[in-house]
PDB file of N, CA, C and O in Angstrom:
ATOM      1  N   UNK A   1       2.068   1.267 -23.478  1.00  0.00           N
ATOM      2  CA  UNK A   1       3.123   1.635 -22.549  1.00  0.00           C
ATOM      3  C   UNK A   1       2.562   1.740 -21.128  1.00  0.00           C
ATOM      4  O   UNK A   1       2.971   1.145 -20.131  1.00  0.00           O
ATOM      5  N   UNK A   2       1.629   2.538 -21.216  1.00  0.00           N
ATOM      6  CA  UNK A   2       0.872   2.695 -19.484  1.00  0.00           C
ATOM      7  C   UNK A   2       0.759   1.362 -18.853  1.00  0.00           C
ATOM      8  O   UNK A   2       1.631   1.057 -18.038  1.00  0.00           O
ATOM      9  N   UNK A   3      -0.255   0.467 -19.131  1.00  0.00           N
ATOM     10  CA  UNK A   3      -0.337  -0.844 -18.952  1.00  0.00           C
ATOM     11  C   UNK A   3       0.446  -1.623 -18.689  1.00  0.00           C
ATOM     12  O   UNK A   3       0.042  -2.548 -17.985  1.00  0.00           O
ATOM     13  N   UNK A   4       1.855  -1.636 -19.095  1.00  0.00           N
ATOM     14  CA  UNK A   4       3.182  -2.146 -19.255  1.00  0.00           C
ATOM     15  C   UNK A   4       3.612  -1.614 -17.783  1.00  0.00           C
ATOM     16  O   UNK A   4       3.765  -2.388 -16.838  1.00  0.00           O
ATOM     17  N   UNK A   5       3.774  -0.347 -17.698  1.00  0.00           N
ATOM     18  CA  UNK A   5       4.534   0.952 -16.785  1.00  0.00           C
ATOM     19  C   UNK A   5       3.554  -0.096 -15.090  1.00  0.00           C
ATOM     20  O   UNK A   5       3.937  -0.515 -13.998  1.00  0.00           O
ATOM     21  N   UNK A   6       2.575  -0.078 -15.654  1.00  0.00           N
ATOM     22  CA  UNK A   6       1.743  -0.008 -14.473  1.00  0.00           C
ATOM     23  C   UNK A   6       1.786  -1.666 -13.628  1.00  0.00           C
ATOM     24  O   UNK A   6       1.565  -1.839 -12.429  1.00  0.00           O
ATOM     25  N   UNK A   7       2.135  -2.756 -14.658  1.00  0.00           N
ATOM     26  CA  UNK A   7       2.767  -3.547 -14.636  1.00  0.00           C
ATOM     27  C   UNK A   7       4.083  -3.654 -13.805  1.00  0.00           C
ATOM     28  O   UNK A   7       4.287  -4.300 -12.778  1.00  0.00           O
ATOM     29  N   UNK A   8       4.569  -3.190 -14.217  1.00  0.00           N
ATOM     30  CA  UNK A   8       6.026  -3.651 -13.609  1.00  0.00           C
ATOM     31  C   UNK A   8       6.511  -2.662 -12.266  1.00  0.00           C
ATOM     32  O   UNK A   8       7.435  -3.060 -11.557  1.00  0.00           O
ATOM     33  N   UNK A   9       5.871  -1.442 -11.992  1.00  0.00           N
ATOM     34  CA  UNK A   9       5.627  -0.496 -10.944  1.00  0.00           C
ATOM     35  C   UNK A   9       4.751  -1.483  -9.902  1.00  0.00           C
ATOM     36  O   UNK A   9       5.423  -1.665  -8.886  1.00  0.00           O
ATOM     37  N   UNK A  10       3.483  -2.161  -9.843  1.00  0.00           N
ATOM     38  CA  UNK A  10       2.958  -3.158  -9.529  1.00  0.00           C
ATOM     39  C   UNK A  10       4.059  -4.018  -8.811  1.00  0.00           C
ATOM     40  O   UNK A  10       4.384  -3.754  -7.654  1.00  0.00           O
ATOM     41  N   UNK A  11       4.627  -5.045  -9.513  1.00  0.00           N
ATOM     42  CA  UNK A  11       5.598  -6.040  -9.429  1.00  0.00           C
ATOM     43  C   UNK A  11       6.623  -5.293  -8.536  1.00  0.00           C
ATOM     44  O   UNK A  11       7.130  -6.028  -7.688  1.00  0.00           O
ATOM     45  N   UNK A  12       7.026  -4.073  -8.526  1.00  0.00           N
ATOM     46  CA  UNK A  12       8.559  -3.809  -7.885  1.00  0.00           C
ATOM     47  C   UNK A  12       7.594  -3.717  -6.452  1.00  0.00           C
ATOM     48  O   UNK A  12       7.860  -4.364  -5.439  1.00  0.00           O
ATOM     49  N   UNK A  13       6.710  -3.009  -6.550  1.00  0.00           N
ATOM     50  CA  UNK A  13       6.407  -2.719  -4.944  1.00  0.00           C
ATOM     51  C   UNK A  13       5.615  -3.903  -4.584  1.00  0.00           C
ATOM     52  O   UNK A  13       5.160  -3.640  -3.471  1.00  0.00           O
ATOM     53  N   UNK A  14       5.244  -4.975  -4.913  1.00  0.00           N
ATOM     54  CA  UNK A  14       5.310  -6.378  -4.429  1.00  0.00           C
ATOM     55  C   UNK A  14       6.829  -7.302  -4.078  1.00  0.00           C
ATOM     56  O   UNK A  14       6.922  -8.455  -3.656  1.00  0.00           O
ATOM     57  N   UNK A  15       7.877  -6.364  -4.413  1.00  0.00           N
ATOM     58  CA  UNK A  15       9.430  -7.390  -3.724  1.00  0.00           C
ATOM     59  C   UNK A  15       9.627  -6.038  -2.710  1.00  0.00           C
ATOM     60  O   UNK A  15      10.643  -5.525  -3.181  1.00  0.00           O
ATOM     61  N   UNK A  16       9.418  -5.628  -2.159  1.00  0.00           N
ATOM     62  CA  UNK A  16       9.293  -4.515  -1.396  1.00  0.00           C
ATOM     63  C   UNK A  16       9.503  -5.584   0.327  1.00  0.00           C
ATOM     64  O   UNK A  16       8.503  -6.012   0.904  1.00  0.00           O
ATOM     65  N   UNK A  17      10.827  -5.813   0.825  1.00  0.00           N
ATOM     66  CA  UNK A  17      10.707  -6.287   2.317  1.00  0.00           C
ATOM     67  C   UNK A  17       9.734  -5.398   3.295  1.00  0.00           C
ATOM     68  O   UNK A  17       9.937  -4.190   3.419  1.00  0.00           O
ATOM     69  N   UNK A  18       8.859  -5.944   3.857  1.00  0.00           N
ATOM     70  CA  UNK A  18       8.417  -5.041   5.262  1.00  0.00           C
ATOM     71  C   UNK A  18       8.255  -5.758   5.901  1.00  0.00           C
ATOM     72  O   UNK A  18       7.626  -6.781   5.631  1.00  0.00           O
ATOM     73  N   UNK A  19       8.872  -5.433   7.233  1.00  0.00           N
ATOM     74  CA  UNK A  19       9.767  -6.497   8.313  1.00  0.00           C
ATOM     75  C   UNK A  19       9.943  -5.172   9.417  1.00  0.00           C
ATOM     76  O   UNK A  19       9.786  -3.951   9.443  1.00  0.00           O
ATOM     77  N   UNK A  20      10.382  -6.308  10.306  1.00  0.00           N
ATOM     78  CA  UNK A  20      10.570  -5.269  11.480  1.00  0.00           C
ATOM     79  C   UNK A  20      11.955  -4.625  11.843  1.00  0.00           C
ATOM     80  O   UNK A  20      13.006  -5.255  11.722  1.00  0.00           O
ATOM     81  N   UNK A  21      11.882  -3.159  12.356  1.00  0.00           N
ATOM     82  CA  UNK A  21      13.187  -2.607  12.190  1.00  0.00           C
ATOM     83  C   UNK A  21      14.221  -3.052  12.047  1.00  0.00           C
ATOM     84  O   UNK A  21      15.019  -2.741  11.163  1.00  0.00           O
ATOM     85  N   UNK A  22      14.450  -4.298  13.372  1.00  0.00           N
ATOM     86  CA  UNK A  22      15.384  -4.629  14.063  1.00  0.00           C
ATOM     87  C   UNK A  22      16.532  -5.600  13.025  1.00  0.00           C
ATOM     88  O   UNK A  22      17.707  -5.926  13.195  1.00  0.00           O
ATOM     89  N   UNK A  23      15.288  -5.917  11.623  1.00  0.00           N
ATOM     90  CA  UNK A  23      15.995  -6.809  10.624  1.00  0.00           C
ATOM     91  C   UNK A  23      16.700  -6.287   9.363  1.00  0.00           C
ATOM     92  O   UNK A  23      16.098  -5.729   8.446  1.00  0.00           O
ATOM     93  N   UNK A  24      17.721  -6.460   9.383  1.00  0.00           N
ATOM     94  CA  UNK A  24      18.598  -5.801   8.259  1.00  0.00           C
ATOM     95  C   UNK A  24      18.111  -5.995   6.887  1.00  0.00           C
ATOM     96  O   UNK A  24      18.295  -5.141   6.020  1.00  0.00           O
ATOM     97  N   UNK A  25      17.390  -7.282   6.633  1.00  0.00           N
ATOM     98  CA  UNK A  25      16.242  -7.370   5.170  1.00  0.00           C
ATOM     99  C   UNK A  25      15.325  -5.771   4.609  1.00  0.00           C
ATOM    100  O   UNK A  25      15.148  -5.146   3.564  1.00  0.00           O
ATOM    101  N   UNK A  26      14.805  -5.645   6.598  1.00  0.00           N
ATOM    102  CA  UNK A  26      13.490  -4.750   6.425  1.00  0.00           C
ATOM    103  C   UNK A  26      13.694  -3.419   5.694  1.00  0.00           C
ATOM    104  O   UNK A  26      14.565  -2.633   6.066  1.00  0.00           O
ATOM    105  N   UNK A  27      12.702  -3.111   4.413  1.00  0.00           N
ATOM    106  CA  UNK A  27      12.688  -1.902   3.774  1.00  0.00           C
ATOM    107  C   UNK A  27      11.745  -1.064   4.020  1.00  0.00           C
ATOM    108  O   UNK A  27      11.604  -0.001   3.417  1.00  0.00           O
ATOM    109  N   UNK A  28      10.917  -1.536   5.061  1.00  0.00           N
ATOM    110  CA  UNK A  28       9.500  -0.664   5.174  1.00  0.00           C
ATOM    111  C   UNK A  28       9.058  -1.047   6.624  1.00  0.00           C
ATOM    112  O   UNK A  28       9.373  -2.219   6.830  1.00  0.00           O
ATOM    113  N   UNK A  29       8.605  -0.628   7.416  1.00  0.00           N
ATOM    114  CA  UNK A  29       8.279  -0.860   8.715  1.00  0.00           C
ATOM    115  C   UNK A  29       7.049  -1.210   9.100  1.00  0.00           C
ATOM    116  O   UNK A  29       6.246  -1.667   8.286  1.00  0.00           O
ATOM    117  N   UNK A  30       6.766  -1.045  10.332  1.00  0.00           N
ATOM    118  CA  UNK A  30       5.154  -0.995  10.127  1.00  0.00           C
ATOM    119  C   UNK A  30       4.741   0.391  10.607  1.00  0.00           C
ATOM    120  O   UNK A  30       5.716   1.038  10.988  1.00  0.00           O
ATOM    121  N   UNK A  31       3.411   1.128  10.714  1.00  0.00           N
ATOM    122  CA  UNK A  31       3.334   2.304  10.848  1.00  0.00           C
ATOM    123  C   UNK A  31       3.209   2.339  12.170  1.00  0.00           C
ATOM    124  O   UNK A  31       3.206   1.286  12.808  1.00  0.00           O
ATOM    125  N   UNK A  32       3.085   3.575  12.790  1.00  0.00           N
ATOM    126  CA  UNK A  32       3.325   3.813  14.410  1.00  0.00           C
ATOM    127  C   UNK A  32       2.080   3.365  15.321  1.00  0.00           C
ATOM    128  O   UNK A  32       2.133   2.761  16.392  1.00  0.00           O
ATOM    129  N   UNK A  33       1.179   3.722  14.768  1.00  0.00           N
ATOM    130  CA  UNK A  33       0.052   3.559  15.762  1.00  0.00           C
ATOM    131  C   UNK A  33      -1.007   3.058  15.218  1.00  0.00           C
ATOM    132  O   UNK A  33      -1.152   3.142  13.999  1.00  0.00           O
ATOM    133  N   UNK A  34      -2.035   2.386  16.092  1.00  0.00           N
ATOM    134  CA  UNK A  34      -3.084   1.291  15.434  1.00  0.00           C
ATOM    135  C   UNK A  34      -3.989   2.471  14.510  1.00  0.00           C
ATOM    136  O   UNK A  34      -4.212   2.220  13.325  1.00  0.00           O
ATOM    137  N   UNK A  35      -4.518   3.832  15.156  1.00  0.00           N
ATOM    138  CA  UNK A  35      -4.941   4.635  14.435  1.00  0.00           C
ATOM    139  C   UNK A  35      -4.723   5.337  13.038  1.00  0.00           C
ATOM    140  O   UNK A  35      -5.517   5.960  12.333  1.00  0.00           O
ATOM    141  N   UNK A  36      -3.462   5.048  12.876  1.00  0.00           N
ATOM    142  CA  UNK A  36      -2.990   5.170  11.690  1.00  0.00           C
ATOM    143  C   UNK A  36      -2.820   4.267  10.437  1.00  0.00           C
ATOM    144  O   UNK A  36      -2.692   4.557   9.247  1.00  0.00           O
ATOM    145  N   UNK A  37      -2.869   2.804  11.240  1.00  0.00           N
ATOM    146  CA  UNK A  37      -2.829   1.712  10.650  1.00  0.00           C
ATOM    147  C   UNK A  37      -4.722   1.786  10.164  1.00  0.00           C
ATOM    148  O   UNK A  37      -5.003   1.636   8.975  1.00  0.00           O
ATOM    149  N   UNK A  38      -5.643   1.978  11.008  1.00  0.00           N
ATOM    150  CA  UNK A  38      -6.989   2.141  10.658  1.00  0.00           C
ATOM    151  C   UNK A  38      -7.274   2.823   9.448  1.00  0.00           C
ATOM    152  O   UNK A  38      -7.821   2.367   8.444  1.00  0.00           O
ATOM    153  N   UNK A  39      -6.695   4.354   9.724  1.00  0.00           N
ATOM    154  CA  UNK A  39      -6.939   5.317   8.645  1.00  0.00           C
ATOM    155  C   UNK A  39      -6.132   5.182   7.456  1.00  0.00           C
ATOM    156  O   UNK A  39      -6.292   6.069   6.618  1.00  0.00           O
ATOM    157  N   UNK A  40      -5.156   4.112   7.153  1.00  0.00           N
ATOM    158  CA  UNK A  40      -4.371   3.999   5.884  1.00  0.00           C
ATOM    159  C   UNK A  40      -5.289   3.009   5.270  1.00  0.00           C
ATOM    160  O   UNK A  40      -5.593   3.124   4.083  1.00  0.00           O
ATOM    161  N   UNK A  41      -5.756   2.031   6.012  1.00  0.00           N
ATOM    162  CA  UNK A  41      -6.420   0.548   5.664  1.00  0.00           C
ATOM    163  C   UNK A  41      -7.881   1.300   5.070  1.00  0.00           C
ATOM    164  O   UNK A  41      -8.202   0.785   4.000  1.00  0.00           O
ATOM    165  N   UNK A  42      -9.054   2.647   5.619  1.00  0.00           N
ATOM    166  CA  UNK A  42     -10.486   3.023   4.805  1.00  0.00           C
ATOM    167  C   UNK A  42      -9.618   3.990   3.719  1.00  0.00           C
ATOM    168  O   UNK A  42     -10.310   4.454   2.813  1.00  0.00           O
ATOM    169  N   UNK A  43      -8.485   4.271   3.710  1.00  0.00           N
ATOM    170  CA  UNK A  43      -8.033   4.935   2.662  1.00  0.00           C
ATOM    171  C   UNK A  43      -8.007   3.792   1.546  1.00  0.00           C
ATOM    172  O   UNK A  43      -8.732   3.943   0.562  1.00  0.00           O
ATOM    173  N   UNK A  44      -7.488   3.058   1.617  1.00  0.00           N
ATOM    174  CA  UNK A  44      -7.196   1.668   0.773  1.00  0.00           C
ATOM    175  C   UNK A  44      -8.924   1.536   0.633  1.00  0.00           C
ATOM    176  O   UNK A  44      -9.053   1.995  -0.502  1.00  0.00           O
ATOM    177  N   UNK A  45      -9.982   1.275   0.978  1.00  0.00           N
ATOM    178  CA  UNK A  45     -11.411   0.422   1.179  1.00  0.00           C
ATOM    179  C   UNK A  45     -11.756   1.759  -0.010  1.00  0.00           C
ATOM    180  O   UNK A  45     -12.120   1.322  -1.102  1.00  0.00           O
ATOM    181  N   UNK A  46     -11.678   3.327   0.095  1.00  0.00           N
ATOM    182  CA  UNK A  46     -11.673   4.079  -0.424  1.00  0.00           C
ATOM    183  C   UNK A  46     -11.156   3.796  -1.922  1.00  0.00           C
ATOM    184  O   UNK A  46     -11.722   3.549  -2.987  1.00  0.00           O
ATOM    185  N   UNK A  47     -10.268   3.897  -1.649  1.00  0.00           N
ATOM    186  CA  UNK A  47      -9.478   3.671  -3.225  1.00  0.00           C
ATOM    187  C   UNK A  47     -10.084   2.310  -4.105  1.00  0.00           C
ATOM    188  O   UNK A  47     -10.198   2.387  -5.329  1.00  0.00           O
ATOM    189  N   UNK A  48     -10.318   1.529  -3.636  1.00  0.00           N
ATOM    190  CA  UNK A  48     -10.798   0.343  -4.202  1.00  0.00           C
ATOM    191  C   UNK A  48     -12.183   0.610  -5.085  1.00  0.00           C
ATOM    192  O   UNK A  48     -12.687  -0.057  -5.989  1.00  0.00           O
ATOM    193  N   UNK A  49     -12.589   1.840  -4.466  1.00  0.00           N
ATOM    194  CA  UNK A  49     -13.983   1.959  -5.595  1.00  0.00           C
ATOM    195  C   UNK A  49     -13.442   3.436  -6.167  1.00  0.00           C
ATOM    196  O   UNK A  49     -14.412   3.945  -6.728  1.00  0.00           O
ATOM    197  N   UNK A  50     -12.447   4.210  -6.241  1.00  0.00           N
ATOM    198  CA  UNK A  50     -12.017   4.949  -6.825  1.00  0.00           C
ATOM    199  C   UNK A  50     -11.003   4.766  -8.110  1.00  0.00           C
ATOM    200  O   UNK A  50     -10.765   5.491  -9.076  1.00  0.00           O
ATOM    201  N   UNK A  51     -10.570   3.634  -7.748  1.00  0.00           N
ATOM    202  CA  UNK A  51      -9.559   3.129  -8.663  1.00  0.00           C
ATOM    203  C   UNK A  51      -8.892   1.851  -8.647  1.00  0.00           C
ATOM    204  O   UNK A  51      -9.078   1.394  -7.519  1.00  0.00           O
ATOM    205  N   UNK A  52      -8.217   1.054  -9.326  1.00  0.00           N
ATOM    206  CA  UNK A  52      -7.417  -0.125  -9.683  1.00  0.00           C
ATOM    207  C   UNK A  52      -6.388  -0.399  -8.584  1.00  0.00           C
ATOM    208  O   UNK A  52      -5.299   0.153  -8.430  1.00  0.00           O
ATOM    209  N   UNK A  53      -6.934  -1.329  -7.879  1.00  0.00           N
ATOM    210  CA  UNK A  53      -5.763  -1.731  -6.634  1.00  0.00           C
ATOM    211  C   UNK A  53      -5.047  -2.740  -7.392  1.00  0.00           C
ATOM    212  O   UNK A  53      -5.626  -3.629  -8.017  1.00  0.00           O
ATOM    213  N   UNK A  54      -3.969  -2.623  -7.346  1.00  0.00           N
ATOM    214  CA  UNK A  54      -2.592  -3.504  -8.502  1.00  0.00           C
ATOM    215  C   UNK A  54      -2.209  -3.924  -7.571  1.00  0.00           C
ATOM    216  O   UNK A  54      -2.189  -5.154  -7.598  1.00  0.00           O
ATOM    217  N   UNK A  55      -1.884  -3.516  -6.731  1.00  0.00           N
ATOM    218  CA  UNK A  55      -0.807  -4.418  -5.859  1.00  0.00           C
ATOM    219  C   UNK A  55      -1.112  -3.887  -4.206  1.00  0.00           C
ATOM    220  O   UNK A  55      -1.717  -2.816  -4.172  1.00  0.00           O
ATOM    221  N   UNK A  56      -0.855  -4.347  -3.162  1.00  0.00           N
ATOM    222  CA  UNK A  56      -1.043  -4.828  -1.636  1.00  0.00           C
ATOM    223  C   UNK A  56      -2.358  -3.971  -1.114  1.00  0.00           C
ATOM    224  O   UNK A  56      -3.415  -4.007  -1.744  1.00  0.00           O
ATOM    225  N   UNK A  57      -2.204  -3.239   0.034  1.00  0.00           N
ATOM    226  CA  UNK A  57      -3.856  -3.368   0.505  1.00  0.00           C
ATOM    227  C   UNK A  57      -4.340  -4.076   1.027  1.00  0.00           C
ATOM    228  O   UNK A  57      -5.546  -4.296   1.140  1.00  0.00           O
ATOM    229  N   UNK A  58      -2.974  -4.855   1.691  1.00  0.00           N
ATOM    230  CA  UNK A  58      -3.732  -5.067   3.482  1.00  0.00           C
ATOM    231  C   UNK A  58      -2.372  -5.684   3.952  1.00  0.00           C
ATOM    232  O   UNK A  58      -1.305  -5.449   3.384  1.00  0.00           O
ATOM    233  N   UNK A  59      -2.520  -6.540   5.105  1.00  0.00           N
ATOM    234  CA  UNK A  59      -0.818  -6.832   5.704  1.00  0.00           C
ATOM    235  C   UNK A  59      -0.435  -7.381   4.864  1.00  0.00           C
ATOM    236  O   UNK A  59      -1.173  -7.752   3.952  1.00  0.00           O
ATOM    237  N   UNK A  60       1.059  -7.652   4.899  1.00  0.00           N
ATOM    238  CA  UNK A  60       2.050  -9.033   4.235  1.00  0.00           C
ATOM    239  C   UNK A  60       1.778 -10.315   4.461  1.00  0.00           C
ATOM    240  O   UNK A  60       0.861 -10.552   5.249  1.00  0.00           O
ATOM    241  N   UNK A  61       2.224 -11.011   4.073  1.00  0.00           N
ATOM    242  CA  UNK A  61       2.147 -12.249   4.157  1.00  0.00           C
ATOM    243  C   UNK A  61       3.432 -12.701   5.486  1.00  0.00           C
ATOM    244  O   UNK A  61       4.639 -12.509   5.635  1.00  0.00           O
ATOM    245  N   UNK A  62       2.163 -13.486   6.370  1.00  0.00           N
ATOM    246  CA  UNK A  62       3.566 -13.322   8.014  1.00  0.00           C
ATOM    247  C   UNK A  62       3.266 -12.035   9.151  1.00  0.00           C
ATOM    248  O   UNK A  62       3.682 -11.901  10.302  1.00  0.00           O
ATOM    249  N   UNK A  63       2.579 -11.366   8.515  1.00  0.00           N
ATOM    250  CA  UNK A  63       2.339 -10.570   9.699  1.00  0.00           C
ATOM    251  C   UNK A  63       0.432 -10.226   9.873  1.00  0.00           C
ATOM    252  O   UNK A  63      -0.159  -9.283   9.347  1.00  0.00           O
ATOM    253  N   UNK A  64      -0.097 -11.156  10.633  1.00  0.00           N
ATOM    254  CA  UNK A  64      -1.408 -11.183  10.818  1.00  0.00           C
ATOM    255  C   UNK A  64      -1.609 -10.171  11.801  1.00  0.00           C
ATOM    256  O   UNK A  64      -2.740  -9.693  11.889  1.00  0.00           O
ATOM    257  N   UNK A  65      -0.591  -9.709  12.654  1.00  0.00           N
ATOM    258  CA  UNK A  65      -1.211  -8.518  13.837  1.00  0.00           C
ATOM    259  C   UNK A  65      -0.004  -7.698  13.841  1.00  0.00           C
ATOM    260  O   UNK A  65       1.124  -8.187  13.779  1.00  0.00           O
ATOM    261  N   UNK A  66      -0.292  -6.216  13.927  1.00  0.00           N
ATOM    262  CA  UNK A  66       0.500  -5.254  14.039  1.00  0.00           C
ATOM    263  C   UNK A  66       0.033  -4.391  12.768  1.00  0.00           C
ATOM    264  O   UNK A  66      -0.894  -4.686  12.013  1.00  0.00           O
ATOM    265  N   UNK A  67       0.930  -3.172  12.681  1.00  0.00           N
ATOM    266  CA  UNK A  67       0.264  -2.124  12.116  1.00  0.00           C
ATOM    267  C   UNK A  67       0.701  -2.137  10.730  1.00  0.00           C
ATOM    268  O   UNK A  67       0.559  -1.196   9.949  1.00  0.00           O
ATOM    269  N   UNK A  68       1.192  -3.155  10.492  1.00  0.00           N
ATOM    270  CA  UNK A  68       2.458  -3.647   8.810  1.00  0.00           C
ATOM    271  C   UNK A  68       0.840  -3.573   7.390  1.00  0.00           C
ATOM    272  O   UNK A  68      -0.189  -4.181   7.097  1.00  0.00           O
ATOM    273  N   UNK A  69       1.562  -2.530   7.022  1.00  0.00           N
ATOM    274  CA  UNK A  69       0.430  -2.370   5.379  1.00  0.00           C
ATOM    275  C   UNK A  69       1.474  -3.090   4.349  1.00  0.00           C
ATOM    276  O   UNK A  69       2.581  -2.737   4.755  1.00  0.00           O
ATOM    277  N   UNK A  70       1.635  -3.869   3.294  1.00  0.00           N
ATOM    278  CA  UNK A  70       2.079  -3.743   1.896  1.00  0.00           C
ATOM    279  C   UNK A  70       2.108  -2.427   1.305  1.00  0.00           C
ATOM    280  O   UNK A  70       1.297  -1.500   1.311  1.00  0.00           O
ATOM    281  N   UNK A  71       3.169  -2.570   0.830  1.00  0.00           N
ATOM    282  CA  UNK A  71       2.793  -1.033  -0.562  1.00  0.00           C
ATOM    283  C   UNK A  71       1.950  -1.540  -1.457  1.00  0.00           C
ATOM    284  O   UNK A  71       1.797  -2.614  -2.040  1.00  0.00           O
ATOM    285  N   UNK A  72       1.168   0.064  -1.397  1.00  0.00           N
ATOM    286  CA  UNK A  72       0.026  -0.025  -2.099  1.00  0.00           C
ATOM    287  C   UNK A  72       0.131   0.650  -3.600  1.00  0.00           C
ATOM    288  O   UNK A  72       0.840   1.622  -3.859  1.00  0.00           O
ATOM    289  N   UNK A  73      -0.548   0.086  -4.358  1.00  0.00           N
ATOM    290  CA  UNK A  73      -0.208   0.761  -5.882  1.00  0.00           C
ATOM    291  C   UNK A  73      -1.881   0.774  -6.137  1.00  0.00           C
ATOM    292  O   UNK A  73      -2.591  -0.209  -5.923  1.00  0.00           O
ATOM    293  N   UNK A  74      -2.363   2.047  -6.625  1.00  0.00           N
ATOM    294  CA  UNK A  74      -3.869   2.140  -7.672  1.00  0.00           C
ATOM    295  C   UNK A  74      -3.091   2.970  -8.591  1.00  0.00           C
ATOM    296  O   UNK A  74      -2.164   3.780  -8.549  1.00  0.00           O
ATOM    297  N   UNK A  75      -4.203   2.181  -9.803  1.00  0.00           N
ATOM    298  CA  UNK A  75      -4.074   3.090 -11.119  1.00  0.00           C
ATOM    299  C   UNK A  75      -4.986   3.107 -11.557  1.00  0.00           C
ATOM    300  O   UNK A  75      -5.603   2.118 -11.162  1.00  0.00           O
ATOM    301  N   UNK A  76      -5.760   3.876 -12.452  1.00  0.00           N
ATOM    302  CA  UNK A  76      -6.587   4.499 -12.892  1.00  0.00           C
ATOM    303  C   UNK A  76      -7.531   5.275 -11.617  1.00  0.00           C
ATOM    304  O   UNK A  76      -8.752   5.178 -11.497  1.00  0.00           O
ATOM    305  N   UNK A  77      -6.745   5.936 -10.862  1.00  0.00           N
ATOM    306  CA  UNK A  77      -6.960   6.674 -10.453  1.00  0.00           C
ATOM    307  C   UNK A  77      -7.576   8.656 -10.502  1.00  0.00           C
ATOM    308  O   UNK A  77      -6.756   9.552 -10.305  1.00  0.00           O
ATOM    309  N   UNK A  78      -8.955   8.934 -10.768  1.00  0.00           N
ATOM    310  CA  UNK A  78      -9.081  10.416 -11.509  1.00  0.00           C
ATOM    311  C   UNK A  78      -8.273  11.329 -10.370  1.00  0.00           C
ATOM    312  O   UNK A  78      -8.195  11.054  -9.172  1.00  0.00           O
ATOM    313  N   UNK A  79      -7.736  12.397 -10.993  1.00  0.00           N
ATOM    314  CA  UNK A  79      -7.324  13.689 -10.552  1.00  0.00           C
ATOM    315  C   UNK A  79      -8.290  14.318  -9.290  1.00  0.00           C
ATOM    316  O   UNK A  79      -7.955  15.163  -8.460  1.00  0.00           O
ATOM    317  N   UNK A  80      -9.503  13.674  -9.418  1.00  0.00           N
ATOM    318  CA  UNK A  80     -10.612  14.594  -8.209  1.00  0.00           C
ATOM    319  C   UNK A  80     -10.669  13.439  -7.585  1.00  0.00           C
ATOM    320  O   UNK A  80     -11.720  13.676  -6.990  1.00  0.00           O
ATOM    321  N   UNK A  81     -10.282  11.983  -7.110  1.00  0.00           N
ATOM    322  CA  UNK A  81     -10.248  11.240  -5.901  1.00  0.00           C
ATOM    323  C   UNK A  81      -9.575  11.297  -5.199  1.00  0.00           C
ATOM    324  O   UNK A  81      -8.364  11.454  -5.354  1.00  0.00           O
ATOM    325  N   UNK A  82     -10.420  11.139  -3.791  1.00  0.00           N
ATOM    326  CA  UNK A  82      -9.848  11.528  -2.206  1.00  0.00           C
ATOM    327  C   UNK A  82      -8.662  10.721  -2.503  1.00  0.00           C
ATOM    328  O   UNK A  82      -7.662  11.418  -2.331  1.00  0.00           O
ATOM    329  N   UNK A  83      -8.373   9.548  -2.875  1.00  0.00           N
ATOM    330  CA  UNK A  83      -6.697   9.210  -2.883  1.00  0.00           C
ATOM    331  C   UNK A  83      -6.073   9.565  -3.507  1.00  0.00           C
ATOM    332  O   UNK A  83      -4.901   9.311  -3.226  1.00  0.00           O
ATOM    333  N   UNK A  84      -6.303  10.358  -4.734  1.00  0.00           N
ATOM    334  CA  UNK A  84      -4.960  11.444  -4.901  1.00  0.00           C
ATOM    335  C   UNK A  84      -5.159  12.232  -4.639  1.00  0.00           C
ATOM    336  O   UNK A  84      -4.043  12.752  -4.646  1.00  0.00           O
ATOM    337  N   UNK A  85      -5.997  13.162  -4.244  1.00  0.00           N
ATOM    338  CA  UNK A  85      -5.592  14.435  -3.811  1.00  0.00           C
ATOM    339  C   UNK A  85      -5.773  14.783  -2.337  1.00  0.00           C
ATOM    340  O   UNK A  85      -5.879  15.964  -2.008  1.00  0.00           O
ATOM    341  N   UNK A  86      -5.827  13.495  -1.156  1.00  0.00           N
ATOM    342  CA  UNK A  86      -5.357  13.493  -0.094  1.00  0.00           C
ATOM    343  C   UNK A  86      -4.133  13.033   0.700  1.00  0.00           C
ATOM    344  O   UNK A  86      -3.947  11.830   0.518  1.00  0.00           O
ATOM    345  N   UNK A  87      -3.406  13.485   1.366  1.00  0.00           N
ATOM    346  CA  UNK A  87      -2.234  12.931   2.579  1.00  0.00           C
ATOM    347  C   UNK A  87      -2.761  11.678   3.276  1.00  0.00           C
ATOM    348  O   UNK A  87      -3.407  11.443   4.297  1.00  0.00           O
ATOM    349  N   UNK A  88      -2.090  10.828   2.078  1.00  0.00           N
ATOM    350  CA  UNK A  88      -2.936   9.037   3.361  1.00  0.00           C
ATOM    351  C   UNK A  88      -1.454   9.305   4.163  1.00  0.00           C
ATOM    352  O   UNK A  88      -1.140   8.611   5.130  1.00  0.00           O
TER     353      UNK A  88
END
């Protein structure tokens, strides 16, 4: 079941639009400031040796500059890593 779960949780936040406000498609924006865009992106570099990056973890596809992340999905993630038990 997990495997399955983790699967298809994966897949939904890969059809996930992120686009810019102004477009009625867009479901996700990009974040406000380049500093924030920095500190979400070593959170992600973080997680990658903490746990299972399934799905995005770095821009979309179409947006090479600006502060636009994919949703990010890890799993097998432990209870004592800085990405779960920190505010990315």
């Amino acid at each position: 079941i997990y495997d399955e779960f983790v699967e298809r949780y994966a897949a939904q936040a890969k059809r996930v639009t992120v686009g810019y406000p102004h477009d009625p498609a867009t479901e996700v924006g990009a974040l406000v400031h380049p500093e924030h865009y920095a500190k979400v992106m070593s959170y992600v570099e973080i997680g990658k040796s903490e746990g299972r990056l399934v799905a995005g973890g770095s821009r979309p596809e179409g947006f090479e500059t600006g502060n636009f992340v994919s949703p990010t999905v890890f799993a097998d993630v432990a209870p004592d890593a800085r990405i779960f038990q920190e505010e990315i």
